[in-house]
N, C-alpha and C positions, 0 to 999 in steps of 0.2 A: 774970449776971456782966458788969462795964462792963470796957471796953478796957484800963484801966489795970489791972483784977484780972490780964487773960489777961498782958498786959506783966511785970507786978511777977513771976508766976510762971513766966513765959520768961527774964526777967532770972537770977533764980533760977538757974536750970538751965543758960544762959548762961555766968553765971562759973564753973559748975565744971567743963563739959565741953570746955574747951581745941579741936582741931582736929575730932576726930571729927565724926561724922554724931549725929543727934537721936536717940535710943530712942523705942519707944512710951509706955517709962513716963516717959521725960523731958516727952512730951505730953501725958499724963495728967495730971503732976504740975501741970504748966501750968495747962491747961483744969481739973482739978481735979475730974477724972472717973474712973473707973476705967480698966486696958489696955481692957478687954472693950469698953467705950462705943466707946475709940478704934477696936479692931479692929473695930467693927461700923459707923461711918464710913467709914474706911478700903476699908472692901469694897463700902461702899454695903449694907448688910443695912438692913430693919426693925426698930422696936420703939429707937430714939432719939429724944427726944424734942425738937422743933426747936431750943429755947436750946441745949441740948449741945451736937446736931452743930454749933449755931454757933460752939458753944465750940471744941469739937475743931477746927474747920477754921477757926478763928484762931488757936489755937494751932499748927496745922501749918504757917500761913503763914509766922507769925512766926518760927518753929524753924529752917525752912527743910526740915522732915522729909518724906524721901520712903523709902517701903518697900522693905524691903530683900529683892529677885530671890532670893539667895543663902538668905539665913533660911527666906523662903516656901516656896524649892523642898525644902532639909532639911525641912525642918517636914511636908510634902505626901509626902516619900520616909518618914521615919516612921509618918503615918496608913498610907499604902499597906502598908507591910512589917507594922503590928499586925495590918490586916486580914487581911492574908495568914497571917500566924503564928495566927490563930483562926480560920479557915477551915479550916487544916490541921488542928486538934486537935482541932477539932467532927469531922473528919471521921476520923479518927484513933477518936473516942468513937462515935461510930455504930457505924463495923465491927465493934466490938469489944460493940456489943451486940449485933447479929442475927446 
C-alpha cells in the first residue's frame, strides 16, 4: 500500500470523525487491515507481516491514534472476572461429583 492509499483512507475517517480520538477500527479502515492486525501491532505481538505493521503504524501516525488506558483496563477487568466466574463453577461441578 503506497502513502497516498494509507492518506486517501485517514482522509476518509478524517472527515467523519469531528473532535474525538481515532478508534482501532477507524485504523484499520485506514491501513486497510483488520482490528485484530491493528491490536496485534498495537501490543507488539507476532505473526504481522511487515507491509501491514507498516501499514498499521502509518495509519496510527497519521490518525494521531493512541490506546485508550480506560477501554484496555475495562476490557482486562472483564477477562479477569469470566475467569473468575469459571473457576467458580468448574469448582462448583467438581464438589458436586465426588
Amino acid at each position: 500500500m503506497t502513502d497516498s492509499a494509507v492518506s486517501s483512507g485517514a482522509d476518509e475517517v478524517e472527515a467523519g470523525r469531528g473532535a474525538r480520538a481515532p478508534t482501532v477500527v477507524e485504523v484499520a479502515r485506514a491501513a486497510g487491515v483488520s482490528t485484530q492486525t491493528v491490536s496485534r501491532v498495537v501490543n507488539g505481538r507476532p505473526h504481522v507481516r511487515s507491509e501491514k505493521r507498516d501499514r498499521v503504524n502509518e495509519a496510527i501516525a497519521c490518525l494521531g491514534y493512541r490506546p485508550n488506558d480506560a477501554a484496555r483496563a475495562l476490557a482486562s477487568l472483564r477477562q479477569r472476572s469470566q475467569r473468575h466466574s469459571k473457576t467458580k463453577i468448574g469448582e462448583g461441578l467438581a464438589d458436586s461429583l465426588s
